[in-house]
N, CA, C and O atoms as a Tinker XYZ file with bonds, in Angstrom:
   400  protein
     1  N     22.511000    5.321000    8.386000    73     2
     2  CA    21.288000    4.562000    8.178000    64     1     3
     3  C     20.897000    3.830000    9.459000    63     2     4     5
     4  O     21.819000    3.443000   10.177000    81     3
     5  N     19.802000    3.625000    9.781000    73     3     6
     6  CA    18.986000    2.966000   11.224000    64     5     7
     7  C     19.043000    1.350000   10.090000    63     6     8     9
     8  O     18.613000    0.866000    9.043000    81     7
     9  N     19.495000    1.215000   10.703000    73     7    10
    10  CA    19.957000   -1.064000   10.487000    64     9    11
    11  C     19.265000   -1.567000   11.087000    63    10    12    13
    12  O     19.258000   -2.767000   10.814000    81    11
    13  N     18.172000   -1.136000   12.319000    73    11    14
    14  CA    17.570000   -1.774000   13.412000    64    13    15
    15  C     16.101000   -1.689000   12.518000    63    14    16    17
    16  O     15.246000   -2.488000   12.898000    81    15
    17  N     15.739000   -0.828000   11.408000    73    15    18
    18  CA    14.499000   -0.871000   10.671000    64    17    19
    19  C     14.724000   -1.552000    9.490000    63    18    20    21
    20  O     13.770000   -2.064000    8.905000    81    19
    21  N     16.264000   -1.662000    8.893000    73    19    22
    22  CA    16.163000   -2.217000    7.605000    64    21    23
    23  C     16.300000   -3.723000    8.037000    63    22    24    25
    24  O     16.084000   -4.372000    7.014000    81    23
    25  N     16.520000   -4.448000    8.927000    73    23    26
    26  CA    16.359000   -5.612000    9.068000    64    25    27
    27  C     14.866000   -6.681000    8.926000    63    26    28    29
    28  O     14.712000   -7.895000    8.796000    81    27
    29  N     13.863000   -5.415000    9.038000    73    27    30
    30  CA    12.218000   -6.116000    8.633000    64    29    31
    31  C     12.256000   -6.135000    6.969000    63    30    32    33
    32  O     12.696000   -5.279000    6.201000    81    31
    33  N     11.683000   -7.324000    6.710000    73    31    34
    34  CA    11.427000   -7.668000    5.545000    64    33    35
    35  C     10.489000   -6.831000    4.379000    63    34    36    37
    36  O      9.275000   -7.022000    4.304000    81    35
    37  N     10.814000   -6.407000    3.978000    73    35    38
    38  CA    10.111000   -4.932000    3.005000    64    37    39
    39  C     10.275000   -3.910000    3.310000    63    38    40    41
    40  O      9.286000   -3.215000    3.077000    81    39
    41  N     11.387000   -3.191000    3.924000    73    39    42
    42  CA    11.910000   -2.226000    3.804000    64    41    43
    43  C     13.501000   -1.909000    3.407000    63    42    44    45
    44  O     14.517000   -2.192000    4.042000    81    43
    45  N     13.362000   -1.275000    2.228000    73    43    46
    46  CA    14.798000   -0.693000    1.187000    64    45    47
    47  C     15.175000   -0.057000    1.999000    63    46    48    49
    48  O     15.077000    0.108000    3.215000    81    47
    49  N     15.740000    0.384000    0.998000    73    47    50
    50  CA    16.894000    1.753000    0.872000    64    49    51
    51  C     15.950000    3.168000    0.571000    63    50    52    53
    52  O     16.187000    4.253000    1.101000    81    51
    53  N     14.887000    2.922000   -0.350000    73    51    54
    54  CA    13.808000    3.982000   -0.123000    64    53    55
    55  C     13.059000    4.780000    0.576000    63    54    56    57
    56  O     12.933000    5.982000    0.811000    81    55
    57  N     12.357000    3.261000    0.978000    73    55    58
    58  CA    11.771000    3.460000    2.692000    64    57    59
    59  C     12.284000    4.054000    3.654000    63    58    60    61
    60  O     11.727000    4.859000    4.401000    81    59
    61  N     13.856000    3.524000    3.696000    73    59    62
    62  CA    14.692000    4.214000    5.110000    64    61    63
    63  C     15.051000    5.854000    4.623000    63    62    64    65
    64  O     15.623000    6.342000    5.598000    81    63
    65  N     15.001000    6.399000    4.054000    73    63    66
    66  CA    15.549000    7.104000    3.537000    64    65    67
    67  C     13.478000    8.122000    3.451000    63    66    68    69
    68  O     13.296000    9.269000    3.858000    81    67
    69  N     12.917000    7.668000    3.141000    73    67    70
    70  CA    11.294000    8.666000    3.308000    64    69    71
    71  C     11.507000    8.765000    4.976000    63    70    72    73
    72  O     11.501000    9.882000    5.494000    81    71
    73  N     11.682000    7.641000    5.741000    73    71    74
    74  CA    11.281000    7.410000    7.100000    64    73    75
    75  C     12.534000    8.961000    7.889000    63    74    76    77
    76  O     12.277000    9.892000    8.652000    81    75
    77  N     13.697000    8.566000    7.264000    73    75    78
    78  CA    14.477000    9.328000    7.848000    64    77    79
    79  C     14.286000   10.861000    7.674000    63    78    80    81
    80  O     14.329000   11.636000    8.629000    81    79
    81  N     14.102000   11.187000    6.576000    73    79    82
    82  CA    13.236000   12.327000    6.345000    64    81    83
    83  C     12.248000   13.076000    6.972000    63    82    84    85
    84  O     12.254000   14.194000    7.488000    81    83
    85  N     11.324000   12.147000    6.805000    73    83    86
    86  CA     9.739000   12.711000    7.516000    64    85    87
    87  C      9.865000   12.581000    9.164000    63    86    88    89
    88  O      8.903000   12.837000    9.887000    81    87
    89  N     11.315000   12.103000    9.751000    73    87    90
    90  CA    11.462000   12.180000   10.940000    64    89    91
    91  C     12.390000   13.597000   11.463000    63    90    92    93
    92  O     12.405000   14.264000   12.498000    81    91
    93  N     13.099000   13.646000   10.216000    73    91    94
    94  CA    13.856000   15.186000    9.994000    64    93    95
    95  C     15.056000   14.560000   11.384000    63    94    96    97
    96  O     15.106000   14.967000   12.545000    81    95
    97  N     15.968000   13.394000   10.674000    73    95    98
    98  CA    17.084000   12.726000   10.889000    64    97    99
    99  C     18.063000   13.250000   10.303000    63    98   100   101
   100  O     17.730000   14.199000    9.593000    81    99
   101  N     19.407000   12.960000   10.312000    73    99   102
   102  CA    20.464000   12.805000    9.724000    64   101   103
   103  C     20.377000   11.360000    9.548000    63   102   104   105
   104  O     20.193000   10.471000   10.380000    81   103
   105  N     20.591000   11.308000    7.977000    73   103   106
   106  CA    20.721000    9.785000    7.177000    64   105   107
   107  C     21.905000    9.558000    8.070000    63   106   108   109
   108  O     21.535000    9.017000    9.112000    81   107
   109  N     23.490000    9.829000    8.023000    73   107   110
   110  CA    24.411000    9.456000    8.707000    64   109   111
   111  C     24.331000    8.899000   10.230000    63   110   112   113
   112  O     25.013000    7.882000   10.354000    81   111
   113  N     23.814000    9.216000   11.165000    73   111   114
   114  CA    23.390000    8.636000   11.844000    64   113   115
   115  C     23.409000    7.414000   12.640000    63   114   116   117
   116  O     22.345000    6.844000   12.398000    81   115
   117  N     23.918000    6.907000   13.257000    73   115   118
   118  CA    23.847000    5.261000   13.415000    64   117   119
   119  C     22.890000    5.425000   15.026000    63   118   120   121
   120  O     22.911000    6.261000   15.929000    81   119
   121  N     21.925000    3.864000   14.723000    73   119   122
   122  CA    20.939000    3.964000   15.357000    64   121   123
   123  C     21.133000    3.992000   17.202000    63   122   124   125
   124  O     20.278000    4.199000   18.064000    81   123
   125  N     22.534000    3.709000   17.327000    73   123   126
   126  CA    22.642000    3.546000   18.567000    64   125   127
   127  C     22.840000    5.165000   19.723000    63   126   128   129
   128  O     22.851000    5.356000   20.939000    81   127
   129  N     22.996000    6.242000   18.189000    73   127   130
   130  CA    23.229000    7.835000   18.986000    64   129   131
   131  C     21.668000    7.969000   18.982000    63   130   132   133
   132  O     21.367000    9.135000   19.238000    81   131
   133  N     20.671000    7.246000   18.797000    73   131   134
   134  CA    19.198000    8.350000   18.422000    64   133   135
   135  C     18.618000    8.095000   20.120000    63   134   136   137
   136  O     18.928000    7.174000   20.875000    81   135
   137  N     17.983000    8.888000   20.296000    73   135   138
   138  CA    16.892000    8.895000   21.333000    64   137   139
   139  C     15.868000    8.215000   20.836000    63   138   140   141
   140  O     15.334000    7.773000   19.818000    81   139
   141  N     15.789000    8.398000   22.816000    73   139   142
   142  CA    13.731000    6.790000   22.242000    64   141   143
   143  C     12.827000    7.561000   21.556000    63   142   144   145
   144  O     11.905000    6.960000   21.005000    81   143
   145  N     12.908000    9.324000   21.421000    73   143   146
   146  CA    11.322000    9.792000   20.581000    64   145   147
   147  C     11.776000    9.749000   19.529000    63   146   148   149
   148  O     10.926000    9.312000   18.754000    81   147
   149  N     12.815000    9.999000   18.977000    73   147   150
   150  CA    13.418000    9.530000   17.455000    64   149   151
   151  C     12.871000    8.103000   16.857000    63   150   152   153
   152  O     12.503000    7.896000   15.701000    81   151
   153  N     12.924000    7.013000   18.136000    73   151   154
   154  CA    12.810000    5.691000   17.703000    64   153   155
   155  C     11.391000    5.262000   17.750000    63   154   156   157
   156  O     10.919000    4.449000   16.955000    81   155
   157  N     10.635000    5.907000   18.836000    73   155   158
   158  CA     9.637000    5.912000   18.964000    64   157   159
   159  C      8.314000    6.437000   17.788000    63   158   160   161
   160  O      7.169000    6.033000   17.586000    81   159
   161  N      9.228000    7.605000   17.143000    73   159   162
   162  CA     8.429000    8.276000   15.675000    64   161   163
   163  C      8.537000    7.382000   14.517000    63   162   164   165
   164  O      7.569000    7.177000   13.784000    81   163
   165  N     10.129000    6.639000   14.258000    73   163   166
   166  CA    10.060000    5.804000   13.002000    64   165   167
   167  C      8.974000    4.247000   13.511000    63   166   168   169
   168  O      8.573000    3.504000   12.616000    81   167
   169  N      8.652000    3.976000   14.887000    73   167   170
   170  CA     8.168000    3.296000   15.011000    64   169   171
   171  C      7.130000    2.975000   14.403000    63   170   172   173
   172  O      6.854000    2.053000   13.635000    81   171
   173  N      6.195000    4.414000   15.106000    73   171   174
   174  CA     5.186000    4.798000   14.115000    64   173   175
   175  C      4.951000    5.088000   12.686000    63   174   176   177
   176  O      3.967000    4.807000   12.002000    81   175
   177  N      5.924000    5.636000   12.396000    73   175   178
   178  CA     5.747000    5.672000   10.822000    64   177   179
   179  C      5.624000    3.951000   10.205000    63   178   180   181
   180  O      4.632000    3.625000    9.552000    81   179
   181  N      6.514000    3.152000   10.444000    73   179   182
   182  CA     6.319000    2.117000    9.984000    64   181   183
   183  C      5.603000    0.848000   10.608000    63   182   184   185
   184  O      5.881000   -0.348000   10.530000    81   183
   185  N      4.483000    1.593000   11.320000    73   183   186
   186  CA     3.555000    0.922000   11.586000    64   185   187
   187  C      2.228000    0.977000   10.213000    63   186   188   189
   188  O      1.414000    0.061000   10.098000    81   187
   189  N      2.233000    1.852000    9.550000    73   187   190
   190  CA     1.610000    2.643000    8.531000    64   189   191
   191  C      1.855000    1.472000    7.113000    63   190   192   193
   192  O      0.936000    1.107000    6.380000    81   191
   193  N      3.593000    0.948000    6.957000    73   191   194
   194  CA     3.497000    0.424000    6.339000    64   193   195
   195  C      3.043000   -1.464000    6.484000    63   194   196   197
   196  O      2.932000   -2.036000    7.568000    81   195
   197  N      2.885000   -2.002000    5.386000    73   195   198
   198  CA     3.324000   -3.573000    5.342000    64   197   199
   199  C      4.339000   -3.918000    5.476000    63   198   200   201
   200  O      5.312000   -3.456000    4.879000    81   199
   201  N      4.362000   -4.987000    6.451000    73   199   202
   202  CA     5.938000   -6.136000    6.584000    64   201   203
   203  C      5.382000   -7.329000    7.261000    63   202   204   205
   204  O      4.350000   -7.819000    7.719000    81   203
   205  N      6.905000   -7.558000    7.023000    73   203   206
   206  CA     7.107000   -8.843000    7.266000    64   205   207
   207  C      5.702000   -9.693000    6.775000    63   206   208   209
   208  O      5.052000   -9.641000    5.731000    81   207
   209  N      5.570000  -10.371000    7.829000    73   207   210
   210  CA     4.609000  -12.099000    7.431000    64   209   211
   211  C      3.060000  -11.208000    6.808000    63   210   212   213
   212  O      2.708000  -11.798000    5.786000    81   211
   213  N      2.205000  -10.157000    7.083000    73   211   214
   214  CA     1.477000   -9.327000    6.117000    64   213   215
   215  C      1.902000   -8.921000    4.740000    63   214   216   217
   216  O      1.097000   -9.006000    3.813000    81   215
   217  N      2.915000   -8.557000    4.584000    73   215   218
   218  CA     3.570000   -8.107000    3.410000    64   217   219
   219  C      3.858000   -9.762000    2.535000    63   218   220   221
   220  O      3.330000   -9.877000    1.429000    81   219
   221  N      4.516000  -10.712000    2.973000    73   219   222
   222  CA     4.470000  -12.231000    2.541000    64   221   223
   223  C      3.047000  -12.827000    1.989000    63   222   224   225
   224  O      2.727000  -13.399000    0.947000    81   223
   225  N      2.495000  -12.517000    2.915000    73   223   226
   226  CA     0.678000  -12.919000    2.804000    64   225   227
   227  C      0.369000  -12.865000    1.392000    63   226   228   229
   228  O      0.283000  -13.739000    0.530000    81   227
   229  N      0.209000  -11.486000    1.381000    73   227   230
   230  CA    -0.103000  -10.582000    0.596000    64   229   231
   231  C      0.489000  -10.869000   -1.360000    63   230   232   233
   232  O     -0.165000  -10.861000   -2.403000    81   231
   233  N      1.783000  -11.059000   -1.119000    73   231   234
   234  CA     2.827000  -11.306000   -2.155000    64   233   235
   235  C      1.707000  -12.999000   -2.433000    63   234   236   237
   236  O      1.184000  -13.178000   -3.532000    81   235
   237  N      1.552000  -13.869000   -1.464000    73   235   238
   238  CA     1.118000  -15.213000   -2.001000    64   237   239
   239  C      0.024000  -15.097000   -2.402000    63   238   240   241
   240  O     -0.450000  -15.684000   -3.375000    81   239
   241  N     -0.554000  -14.266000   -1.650000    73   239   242
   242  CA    -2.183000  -13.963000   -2.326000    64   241   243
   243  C     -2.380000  -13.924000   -3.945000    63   242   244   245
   244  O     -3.066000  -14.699000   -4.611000    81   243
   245  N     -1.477000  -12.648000   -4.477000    73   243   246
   246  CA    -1.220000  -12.623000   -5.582000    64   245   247
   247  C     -1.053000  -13.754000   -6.508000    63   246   248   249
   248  O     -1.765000  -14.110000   -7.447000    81   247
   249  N      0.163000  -14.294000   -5.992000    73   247   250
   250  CA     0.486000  -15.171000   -7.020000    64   249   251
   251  C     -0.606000  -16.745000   -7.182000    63   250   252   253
   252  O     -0.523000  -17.620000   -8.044000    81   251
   253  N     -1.384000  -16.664000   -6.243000    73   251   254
   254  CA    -2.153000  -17.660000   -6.078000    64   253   255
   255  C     -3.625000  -17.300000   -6.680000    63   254   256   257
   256  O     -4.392000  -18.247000   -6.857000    81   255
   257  N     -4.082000  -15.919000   -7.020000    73   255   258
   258  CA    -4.672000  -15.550000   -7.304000    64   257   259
   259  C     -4.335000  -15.655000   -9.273000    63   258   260   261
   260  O     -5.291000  -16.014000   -9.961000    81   259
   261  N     -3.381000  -15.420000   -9.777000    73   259   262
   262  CA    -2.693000  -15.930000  -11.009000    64   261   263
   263  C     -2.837000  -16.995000  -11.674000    63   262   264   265
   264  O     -3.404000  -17.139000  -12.757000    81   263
   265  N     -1.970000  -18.275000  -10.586000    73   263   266
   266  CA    -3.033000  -19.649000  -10.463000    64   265   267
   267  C     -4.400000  -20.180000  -11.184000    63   266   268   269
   268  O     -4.718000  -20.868000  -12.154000    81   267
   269  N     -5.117000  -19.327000   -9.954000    73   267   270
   270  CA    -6.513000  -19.829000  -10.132000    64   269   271
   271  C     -6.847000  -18.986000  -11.841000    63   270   272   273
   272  O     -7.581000  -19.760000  -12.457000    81   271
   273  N     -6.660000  -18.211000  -12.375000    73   271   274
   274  CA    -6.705000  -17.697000  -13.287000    64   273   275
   275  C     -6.283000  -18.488000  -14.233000    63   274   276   277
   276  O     -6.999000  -18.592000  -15.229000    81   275
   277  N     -4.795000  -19.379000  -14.151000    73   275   278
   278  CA    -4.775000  -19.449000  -15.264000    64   277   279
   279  C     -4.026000  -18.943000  -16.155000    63   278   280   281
   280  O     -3.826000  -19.447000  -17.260000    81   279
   281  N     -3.523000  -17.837000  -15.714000    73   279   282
   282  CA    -2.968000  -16.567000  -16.858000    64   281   283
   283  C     -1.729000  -16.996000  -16.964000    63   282   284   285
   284  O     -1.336000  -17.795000  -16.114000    81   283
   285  N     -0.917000  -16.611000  -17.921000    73   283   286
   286  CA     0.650000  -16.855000  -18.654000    64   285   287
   287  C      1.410000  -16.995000  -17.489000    63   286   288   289
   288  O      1.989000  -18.033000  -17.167000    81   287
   289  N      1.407000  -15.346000  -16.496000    73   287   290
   290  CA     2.172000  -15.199000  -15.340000    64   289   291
   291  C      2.113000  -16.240000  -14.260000    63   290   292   293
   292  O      3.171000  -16.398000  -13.651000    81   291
   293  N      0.899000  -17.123000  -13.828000    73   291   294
   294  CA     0.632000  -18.186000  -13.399000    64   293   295
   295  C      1.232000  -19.204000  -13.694000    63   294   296   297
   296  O      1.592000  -19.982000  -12.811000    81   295
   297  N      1.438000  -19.396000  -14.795000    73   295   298
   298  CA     1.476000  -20.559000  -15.511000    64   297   299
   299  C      3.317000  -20.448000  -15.249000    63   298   300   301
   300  O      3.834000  -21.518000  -14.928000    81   299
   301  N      3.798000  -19.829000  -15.313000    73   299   302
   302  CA     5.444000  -19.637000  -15.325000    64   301   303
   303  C      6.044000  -19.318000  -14.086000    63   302   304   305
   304  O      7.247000  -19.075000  -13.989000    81   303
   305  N      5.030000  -19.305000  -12.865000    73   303   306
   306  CA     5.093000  -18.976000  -11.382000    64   305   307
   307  C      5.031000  -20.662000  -11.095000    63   306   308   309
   308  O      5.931000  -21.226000  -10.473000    81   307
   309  N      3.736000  -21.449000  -11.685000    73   307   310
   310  CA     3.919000  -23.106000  -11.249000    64   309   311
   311  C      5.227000  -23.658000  -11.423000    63   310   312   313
   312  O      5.887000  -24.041000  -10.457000    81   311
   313  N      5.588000  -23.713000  -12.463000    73   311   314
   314  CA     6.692000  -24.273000  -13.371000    64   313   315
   315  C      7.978000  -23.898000  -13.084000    63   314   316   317
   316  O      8.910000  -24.617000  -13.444000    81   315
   317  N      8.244000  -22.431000  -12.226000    73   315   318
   318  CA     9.561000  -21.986000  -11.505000    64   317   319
   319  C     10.184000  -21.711000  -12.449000    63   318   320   321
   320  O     11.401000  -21.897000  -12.422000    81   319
   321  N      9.374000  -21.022000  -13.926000    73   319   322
   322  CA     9.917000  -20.699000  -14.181000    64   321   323
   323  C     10.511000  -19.142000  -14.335000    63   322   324   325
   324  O     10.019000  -18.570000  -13.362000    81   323
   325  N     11.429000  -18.039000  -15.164000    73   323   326
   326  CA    11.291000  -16.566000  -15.089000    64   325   327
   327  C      9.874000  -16.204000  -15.254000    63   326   328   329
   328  O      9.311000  -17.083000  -15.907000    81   327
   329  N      9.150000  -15.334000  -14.946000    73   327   330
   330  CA     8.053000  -14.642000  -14.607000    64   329   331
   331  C      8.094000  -13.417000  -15.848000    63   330   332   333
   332  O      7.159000  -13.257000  -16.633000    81   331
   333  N      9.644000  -12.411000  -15.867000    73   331   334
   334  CA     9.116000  -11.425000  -16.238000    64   333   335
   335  C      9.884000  -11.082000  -17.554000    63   334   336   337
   336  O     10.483000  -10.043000  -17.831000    81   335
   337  N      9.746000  -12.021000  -18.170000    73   335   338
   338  CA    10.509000  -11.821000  -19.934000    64   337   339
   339  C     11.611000  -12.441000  -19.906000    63   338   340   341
   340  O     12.228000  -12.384000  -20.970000    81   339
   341  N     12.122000  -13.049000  -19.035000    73   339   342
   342  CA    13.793000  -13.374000  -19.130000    64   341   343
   343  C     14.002000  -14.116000  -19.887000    63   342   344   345
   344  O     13.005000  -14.765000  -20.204000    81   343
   345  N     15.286000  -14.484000  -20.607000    73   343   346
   346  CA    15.209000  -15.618000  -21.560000    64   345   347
   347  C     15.601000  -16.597000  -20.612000    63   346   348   349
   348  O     16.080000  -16.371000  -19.501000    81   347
   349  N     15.331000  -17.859000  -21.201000    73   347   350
   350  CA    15.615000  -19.287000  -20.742000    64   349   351
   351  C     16.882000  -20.151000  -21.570000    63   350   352   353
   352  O     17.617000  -21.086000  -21.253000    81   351
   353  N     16.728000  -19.381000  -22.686000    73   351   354
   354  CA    17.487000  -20.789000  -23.426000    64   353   355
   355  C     19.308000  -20.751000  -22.886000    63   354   356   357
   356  O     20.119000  -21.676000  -22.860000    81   355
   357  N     19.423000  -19.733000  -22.620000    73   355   358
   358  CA    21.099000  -19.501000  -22.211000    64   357   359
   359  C     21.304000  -19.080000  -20.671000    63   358   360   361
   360  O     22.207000  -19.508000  -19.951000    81   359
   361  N     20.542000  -18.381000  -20.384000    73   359   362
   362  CA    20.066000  -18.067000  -18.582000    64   361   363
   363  C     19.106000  -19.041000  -17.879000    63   362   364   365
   364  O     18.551000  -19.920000  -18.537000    81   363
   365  N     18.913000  -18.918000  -16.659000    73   363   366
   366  CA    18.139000  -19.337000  -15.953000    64   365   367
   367  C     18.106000  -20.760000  -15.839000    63   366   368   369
   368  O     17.168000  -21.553000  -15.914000    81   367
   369  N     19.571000  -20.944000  -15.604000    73   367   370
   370  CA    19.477000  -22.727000  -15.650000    64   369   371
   371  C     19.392000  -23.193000  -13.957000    63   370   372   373
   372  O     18.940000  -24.318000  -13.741000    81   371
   373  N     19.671000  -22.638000  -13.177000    73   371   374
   374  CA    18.944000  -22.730000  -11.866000    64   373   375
   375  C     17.477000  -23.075000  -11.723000    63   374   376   377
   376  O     17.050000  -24.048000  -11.102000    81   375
   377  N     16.666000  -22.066000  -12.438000    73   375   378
   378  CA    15.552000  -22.381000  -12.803000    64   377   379
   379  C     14.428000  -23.110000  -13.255000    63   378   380   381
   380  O     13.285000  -23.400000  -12.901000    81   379
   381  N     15.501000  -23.349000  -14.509000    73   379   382
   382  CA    14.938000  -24.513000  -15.196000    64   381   383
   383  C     14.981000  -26.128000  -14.556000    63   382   384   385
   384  O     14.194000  -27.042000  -14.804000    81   383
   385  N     15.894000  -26.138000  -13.865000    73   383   386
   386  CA    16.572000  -28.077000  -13.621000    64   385   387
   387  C     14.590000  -28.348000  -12.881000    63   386   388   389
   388  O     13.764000  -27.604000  -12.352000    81   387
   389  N     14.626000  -29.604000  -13.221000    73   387   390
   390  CA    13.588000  -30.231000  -12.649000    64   389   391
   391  C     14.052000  -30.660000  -11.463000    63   390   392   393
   392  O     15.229000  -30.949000  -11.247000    81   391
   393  N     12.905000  -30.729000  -10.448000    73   391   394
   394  CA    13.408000  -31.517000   -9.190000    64   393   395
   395  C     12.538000  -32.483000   -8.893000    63   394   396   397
   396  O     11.314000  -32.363000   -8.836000    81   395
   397  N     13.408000  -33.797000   -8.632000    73   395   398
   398  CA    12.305000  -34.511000   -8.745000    64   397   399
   399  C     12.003000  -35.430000   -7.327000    63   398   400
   400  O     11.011000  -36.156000   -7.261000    81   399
């Protein structure tokens, strides 16, 4: 796996793994045997995608957009609390504590 791409913020195990592909890599690999047009191609490819502080943006946009709405998912994004069905009454006590 190239460690020198999974260190940007929004890219998996997925991503590295399309990137390594469509570069026609060996996954095994470690980034320090590749040549610069090797490095130079995943460059490009993941110029294509979102990261880092765009990809962040983006994520707040959302949830701020929720907010202004109003909606359930909003409403449990203010409050810190689980978002996506989780229970509360026995989990999520991290969650729950007030801070005051």
């Amino acid at each position: 796996m190239i460690k020198s791409i999974k260190k940007k913020f929004g890219i998996g195990n997925s991503k590295i793994k399309t990137i390594i592909s469509h570069c026609g890599l060996n996954p095994k690999v470690n980034s320090k045997n590749l040549k610069k047009r090797h490095l130079e191609e995943t460059n490009k490819i993941t110029q294509n995608f979102k990261l880092e502080r765009n990809l962040k943006n983006e994520i707040k946009g959302r949830i701020n957009f929720l907010l202004e709405q109003k909606t359930y998912k909003g409403v449990r994004h203010k409050l810190k609390y689980p978002v996506r069905g989780q229970r509360t009454r026995t989990n999520a006590k991290t969650t729950k504590k007030k801070t005051i």
